[in-house]
mmCIF file as gemmi writes it, N, C-alpha and C atoms, coordinates in Angstrom:
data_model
loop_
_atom_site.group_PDB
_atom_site.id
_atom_site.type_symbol
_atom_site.label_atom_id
_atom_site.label_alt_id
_atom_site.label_comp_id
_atom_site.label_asym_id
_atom_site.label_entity_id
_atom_site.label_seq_id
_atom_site.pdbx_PDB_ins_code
_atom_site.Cartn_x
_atom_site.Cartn_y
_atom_site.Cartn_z
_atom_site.occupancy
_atom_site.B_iso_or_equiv
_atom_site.pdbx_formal_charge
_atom_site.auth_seq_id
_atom_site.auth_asym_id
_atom_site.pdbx_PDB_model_num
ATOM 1 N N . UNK Axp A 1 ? -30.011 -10.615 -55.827 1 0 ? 1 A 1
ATOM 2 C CA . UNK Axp A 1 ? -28.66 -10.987 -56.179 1 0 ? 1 A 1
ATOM 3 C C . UNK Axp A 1 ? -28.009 -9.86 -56.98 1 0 ? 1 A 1
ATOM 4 N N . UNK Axp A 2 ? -26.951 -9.547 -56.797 1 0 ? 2 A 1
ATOM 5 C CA . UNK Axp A 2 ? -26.432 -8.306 -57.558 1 0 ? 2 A 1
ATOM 6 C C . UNK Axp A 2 ? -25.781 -8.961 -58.505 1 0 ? 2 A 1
ATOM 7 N N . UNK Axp A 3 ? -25.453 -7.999 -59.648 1 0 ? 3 A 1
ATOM 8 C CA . UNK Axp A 3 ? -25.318 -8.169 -61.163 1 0 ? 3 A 1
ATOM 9 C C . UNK Axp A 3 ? -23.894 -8.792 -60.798 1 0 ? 3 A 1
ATOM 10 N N . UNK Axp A 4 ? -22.773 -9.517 -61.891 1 0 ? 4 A 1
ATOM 11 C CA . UNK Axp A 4 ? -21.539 -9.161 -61.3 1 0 ? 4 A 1
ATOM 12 C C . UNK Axp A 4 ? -21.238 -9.257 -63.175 1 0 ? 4 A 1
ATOM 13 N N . UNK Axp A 5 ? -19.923 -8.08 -62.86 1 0 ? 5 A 1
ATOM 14 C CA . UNK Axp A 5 ? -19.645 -7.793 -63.834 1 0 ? 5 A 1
ATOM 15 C C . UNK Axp A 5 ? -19.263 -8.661 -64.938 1 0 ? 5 A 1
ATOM 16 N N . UNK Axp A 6 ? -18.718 -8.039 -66.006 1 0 ? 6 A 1
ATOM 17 C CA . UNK Axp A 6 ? -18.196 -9.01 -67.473 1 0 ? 6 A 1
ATOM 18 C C . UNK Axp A 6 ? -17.091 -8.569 -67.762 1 0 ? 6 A 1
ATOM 19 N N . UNK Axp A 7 ? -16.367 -9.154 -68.156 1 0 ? 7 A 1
ATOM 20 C CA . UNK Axp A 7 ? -14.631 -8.807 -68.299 1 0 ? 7 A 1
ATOM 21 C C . UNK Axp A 7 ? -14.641 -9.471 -70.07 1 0 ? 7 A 1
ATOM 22 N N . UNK Axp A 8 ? -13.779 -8.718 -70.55 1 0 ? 8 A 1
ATOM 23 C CA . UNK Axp A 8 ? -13.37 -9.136 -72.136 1 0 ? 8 A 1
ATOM 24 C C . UNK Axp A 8 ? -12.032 -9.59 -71.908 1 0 ? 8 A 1
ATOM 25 N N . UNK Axp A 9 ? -11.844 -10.619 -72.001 1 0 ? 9 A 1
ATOM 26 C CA . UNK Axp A 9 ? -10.183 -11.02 -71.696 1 0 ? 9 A 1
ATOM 27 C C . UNK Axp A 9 ? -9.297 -12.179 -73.078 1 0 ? 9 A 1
ATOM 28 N N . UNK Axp A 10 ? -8.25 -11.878 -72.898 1 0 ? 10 A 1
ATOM 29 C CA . UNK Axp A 10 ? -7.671 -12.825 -73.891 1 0 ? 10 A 1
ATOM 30 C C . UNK Axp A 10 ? -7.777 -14.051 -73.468 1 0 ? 10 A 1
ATOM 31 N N . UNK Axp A 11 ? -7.599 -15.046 -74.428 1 0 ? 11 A 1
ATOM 32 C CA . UNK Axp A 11 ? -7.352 -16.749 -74.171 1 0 ? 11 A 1
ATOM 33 C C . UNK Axp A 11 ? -8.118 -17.344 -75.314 1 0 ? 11 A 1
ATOM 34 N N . UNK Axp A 12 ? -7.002 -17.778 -76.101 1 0 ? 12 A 1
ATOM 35 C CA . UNK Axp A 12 ? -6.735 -18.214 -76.909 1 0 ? 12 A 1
ATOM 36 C C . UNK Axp A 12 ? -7.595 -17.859 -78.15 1 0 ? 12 A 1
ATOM 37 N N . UNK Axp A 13 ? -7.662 -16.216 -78.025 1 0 ? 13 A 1
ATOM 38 C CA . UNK Axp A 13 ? -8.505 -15.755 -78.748 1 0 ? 13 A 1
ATOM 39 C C . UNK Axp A 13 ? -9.06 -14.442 -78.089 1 0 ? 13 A 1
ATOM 40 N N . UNK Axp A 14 ? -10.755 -14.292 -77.86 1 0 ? 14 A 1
ATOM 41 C CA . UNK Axp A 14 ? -11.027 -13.771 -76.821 1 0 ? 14 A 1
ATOM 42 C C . UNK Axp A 14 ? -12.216 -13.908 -76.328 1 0 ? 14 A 1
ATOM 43 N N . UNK Axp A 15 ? -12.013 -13.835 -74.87 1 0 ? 15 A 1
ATOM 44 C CA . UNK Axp A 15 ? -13.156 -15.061 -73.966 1 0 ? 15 A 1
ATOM 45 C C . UNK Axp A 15 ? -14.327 -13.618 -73.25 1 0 ? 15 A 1
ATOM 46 N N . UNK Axp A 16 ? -15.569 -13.739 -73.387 1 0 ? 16 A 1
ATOM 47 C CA . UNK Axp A 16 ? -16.33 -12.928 -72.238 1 0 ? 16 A 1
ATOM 48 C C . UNK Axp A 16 ? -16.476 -14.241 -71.002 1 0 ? 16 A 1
ATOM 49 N N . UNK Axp A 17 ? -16.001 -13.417 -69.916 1 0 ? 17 A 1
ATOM 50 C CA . UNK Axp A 17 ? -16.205 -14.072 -68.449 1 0 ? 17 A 1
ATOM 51 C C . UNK Axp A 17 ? -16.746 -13.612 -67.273 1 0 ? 17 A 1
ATOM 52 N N . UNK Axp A 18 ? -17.485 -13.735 -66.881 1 0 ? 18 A 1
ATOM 53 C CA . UNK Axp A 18 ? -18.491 -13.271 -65.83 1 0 ? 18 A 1
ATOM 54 C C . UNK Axp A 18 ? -17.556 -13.122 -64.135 1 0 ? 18 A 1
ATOM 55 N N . UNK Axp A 19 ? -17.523 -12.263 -63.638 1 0 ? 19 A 1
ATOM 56 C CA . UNK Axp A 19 ? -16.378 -11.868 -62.255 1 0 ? 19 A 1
ATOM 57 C C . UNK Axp A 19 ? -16.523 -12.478 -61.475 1 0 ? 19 A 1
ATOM 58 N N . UNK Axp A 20 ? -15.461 -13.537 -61.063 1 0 ? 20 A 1
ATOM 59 C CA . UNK Axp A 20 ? -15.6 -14.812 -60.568 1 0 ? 20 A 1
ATOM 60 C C . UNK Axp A 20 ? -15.4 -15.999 -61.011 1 0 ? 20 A 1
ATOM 61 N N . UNK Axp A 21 ? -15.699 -15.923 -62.402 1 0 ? 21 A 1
ATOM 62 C CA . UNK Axp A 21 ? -15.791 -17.41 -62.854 1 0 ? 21 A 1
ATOM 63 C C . UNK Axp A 21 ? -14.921 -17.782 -63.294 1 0 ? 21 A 1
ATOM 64 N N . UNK Axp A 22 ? -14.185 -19.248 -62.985 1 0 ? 22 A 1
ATOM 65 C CA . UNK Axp A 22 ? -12.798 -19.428 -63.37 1 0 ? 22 A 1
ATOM 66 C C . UNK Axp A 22 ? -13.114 -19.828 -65.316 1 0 ? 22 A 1
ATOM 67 N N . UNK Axp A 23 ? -14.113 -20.2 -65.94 1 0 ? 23 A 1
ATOM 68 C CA . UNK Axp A 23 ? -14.377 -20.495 -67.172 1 0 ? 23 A 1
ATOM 69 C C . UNK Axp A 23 ? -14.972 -19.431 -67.737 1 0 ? 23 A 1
ATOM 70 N N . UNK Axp A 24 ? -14.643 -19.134 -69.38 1 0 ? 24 A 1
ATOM 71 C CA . UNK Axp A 24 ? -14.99 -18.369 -69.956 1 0 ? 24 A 1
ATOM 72 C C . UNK Axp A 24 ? -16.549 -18.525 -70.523 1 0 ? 24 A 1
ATOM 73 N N . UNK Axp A 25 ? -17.733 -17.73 -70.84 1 0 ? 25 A 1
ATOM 74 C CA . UNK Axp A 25 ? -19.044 -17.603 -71.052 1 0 ? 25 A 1
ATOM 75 C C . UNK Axp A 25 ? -18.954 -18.066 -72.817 1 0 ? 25 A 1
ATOM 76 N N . UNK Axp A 26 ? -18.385 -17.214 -73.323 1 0 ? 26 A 1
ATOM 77 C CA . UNK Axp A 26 ? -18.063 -17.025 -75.024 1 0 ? 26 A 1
ATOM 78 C C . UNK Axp A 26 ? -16.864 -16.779 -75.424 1 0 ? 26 A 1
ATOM 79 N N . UNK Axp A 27 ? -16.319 -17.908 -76.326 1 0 ? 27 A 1
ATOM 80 C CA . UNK Axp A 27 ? -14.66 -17.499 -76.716 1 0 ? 27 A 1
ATOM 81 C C . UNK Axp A 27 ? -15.204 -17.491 -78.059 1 0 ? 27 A 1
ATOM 82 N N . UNK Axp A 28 ? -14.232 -16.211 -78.84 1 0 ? 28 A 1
ATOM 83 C CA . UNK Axp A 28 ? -14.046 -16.297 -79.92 1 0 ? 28 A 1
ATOM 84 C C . UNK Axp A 28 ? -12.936 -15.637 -80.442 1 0 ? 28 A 1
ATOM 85 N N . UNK Axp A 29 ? -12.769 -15.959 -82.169 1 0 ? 29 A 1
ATOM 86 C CA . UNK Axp A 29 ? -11.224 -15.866 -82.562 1 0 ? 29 A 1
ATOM 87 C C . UNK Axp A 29 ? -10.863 -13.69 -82.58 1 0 ? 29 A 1
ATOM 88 N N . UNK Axp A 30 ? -11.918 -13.168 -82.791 1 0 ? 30 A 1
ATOM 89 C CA . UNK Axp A 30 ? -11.498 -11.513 -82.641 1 0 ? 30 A 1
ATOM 90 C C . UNK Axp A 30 ? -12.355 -10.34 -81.145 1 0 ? 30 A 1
ATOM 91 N N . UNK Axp A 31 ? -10.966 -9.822 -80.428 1 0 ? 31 A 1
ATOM 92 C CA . UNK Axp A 31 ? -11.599 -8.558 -79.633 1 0 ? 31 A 1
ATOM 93 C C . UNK Axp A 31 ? -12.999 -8.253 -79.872 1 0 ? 31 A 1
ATOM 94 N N . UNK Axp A 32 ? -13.708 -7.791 -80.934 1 0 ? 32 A 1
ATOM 95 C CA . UNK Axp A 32 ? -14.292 -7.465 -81.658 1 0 ? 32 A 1
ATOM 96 C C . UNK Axp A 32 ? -15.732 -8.029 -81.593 1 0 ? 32 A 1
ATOM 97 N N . UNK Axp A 33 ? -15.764 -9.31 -81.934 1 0 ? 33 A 1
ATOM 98 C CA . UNK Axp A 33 ? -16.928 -10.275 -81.821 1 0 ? 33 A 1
ATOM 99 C C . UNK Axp A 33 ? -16.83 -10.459 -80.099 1 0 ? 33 A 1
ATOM 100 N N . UNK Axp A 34 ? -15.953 -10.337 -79.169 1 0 ? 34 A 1
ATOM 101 C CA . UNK Axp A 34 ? -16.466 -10.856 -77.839 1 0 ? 34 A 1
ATOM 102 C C . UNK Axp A 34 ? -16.974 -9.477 -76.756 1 0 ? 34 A 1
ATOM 103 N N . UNK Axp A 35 ? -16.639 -7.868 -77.371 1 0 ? 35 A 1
ATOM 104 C CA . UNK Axp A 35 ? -17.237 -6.849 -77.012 1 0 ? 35 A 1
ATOM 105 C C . UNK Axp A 35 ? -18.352 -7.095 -77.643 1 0 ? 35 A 1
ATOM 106 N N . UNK Axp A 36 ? -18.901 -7.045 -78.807 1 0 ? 36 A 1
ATOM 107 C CA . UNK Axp A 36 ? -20.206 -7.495 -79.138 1 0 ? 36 A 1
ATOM 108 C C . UNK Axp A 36 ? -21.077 -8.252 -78.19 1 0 ? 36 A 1
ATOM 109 N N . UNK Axp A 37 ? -20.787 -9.251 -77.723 1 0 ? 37 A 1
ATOM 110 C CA . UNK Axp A 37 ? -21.236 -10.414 -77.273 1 0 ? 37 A 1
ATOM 111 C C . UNK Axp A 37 ? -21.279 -9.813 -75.875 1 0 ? 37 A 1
ATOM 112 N N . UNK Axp A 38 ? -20.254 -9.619 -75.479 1 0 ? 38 A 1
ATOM 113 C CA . UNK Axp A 38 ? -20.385 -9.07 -74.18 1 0 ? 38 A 1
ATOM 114 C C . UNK Axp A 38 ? -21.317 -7.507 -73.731 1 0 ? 38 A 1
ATOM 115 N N . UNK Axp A 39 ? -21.365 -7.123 -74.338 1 0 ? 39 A 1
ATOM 116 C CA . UNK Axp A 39 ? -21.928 -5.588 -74.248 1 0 ? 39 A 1
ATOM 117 C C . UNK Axp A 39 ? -23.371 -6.016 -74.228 1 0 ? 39 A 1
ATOM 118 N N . UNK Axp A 40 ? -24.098 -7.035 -75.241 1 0 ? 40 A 1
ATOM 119 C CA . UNK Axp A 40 ? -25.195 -7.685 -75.564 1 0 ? 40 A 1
ATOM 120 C C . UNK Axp A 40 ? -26.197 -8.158 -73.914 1 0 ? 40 A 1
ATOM 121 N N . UNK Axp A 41 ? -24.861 -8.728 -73.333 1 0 ? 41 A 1
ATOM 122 C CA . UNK Axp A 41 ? -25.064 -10.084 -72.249 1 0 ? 41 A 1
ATOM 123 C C . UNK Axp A 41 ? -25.174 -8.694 -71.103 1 0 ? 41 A 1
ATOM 124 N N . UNK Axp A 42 ? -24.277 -7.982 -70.931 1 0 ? 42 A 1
ATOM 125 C CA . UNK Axp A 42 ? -24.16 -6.573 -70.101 1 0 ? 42 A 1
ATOM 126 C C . UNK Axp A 42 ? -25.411 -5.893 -69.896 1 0 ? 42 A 1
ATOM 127 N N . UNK Axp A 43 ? -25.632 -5.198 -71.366 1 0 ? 43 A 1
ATOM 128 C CA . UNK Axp A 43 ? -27.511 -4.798 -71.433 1 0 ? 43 A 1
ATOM 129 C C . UNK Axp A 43 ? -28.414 -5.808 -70.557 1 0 ? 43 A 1
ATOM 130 N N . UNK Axp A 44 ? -28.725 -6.908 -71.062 1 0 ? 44 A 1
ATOM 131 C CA . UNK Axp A 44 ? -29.178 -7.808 -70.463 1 0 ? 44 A 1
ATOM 132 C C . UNK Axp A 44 ? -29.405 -7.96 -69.061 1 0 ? 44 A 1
ATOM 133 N N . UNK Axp A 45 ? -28.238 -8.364 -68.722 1 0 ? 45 A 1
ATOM 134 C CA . UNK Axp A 45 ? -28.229 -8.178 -67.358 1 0 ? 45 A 1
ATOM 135 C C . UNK Axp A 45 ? -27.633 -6.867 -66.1 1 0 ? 45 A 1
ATOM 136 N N . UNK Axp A 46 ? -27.824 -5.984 -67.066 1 0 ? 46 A 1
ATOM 137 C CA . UNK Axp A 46 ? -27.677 -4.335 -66.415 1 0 ? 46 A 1
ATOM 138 C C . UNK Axp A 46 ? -26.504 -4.94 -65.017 1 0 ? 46 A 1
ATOM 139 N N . UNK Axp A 47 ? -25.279 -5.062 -65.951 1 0 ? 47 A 1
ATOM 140 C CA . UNK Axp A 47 ? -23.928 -5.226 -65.419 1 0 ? 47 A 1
ATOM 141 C C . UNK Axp A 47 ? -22.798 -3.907 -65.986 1 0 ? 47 A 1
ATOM 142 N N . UNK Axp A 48 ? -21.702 -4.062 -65.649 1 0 ? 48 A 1
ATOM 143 C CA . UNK Axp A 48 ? -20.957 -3.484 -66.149 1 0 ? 48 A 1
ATOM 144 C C . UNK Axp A 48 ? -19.549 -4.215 -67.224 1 0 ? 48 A 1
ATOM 145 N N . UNK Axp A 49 ? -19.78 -3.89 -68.234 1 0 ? 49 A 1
ATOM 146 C CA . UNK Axp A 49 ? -18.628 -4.501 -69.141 1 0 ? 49 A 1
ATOM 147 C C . UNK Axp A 49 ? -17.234 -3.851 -68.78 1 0 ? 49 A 1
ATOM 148 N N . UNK Axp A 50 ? -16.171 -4.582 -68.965 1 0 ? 50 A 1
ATOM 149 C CA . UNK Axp A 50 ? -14.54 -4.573 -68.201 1 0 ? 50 A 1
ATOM 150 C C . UNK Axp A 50 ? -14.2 -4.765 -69.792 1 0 ? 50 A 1
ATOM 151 N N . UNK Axp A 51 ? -13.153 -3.771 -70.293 1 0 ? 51 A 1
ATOM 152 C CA . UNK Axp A 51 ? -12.548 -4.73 -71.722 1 0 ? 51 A 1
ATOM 153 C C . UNK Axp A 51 ? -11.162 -4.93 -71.318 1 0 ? 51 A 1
ATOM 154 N N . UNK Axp A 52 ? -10.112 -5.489 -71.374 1 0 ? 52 A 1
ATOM 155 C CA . UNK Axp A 52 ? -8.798 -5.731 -71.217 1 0 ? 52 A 1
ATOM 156 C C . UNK Axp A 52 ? -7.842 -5.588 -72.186 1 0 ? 52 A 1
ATOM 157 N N . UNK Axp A 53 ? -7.044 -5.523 -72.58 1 0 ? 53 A 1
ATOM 158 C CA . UNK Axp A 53 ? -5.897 -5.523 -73.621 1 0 ? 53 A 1
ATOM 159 C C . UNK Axp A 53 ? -4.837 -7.192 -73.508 1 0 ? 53 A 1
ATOM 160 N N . UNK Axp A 54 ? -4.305 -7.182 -74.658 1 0 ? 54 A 1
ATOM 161 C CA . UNK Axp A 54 ? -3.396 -8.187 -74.504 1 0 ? 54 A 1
ATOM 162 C C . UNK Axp A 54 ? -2.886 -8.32 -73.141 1 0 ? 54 A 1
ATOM 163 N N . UNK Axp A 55 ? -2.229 -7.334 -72.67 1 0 ? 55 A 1
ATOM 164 C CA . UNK Axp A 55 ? -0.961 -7.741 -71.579 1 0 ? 55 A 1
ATOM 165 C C . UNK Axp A 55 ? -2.181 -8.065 -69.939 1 0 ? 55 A 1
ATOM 166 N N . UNK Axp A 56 ? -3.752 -7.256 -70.375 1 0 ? 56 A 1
ATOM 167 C CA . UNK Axp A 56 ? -4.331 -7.847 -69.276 1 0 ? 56 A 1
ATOM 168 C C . UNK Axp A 56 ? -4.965 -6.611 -68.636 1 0 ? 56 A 1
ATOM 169 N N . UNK Axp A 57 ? -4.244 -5.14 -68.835 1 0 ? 57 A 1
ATOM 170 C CA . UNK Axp A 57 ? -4.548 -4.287 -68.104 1 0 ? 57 A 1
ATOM 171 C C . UNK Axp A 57 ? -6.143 -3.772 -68.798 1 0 ? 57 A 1
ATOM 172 N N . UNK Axp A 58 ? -6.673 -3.224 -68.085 1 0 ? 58 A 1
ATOM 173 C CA . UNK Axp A 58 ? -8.227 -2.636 -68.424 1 0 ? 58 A 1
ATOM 174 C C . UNK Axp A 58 ? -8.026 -1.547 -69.648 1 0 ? 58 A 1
ATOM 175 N N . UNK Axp A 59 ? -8.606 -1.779 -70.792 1 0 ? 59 A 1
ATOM 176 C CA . UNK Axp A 59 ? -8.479 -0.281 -71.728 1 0 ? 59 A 1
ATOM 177 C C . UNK Axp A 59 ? -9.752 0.285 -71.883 1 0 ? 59 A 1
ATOM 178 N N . UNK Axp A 60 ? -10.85 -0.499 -71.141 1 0 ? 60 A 1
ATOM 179 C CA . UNK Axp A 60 ? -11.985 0.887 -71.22 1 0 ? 60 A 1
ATOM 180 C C . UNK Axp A 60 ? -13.484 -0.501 -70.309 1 0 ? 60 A 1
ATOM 181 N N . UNK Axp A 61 ? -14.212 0.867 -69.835 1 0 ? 61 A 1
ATOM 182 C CA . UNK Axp A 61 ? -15.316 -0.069 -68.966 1 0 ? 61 A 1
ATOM 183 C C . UNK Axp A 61 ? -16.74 0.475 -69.548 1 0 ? 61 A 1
ATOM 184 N N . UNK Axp A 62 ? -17.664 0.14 -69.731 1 0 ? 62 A 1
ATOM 185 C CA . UNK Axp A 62 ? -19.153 0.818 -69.824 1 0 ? 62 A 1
ATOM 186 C C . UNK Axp A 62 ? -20.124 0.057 -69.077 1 0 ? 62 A 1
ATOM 187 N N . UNK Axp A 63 ? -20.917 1.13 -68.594 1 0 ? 63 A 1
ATOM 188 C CA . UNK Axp A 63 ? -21.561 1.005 -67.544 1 0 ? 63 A 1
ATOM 189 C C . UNK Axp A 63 ? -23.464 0.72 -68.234 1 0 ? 63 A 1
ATOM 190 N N . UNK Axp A 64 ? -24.159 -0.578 -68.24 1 0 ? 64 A 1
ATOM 191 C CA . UNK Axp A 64 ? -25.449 -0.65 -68.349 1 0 ? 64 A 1
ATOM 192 C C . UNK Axp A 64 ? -26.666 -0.99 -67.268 1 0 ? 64 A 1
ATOM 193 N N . UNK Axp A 65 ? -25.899 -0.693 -65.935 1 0 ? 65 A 1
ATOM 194 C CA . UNK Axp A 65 ? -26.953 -0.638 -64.764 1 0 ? 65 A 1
ATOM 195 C C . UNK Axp A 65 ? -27.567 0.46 -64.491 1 0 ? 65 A 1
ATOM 196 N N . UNK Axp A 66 ? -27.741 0.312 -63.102 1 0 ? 66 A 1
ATOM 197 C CA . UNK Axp A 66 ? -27.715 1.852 -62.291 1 0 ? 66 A 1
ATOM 198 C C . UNK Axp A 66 ? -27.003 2.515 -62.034 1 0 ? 66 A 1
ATOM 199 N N . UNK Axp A 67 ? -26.331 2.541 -62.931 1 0 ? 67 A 1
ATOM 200 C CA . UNK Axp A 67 ? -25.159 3.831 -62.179 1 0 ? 67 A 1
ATOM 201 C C . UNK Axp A 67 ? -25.034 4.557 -61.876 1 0 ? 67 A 1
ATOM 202 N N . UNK Axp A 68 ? -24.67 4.782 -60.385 1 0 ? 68 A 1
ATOM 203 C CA . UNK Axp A 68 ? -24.858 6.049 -59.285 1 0 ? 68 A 1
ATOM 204 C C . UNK Axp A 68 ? -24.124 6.889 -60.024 1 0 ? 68 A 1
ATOM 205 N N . UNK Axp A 69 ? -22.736 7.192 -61.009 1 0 ? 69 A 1
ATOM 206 C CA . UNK Axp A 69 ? -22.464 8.081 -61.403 1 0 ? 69 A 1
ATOM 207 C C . UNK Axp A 69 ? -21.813 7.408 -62.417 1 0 ? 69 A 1
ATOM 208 N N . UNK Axp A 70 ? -23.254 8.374 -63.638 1 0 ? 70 A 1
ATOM 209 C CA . UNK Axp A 70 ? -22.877 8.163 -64.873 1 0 ? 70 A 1
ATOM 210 C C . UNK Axp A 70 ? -21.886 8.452 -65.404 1 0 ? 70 A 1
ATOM 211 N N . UNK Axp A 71 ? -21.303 8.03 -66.887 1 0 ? 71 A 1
ATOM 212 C CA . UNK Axp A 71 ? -19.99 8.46 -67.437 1 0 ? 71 A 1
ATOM 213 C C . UNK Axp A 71 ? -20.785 9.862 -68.361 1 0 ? 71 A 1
ATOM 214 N N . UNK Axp A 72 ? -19.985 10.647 -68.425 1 0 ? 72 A 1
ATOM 215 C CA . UNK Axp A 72 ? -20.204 12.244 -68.629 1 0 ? 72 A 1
ATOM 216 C C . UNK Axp A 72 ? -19.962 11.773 -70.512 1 0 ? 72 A 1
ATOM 217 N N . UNK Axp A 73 ? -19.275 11.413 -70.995 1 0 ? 73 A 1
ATOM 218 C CA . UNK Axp A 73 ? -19.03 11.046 -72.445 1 0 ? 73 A 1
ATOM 219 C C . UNK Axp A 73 ? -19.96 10.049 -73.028 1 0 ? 73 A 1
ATOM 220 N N . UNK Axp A 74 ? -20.049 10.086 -74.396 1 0 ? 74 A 1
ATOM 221 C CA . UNK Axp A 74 ? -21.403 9.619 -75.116 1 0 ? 74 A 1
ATOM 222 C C . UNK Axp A 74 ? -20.551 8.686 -76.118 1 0 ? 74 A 1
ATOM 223 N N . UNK Axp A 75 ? -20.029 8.191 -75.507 1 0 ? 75 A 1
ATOM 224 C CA . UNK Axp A 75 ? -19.161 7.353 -77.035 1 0 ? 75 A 1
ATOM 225 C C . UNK Axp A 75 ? -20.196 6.31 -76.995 1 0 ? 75 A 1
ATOM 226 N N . UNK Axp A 76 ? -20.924 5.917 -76.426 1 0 ? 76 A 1
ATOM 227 C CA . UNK Axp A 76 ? -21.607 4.159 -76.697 1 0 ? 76 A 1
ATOM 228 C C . UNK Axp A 76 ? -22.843 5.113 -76.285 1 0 ? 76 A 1
């Protein structure tokens, strides 16, 4: 079964949600605590984390599978 990714998204707070799923995994009240959470669940299951911004658009992705092509930068 292949991994499927994790998205950090707003609602009513901020929710980690697995790609696909109309319900959120973990809501909580800060950005902050649900990259935590999500990055955690990501390792885990050697997925790729999605983070989003308020309006929805993507502001950054990290990669904890196989990735055929790694990211060249060392921030995480």
């Amino acid at each position: 079964m292949k991994n499927r990714n994790l998205h950090i998204v707003p609602a009513k707070g901020w929710g980690v949600k697995k790609e696909g799923s109309k319900r959120n995994t973990f809501v909580t009240l800060t950005k902050s605590e649900a990259i935590e959470y999500g990055r955690k669940m990501a390792k885990k299951e050697k997925s790729e984390l999605i983070i989003h911004n308020l309006d929805g658009k993507i502001s950054d992705k990290d990669s904890y599978g196989n990735d055929p092509f790694p990211a060249r930068d060392m921030k995480h």
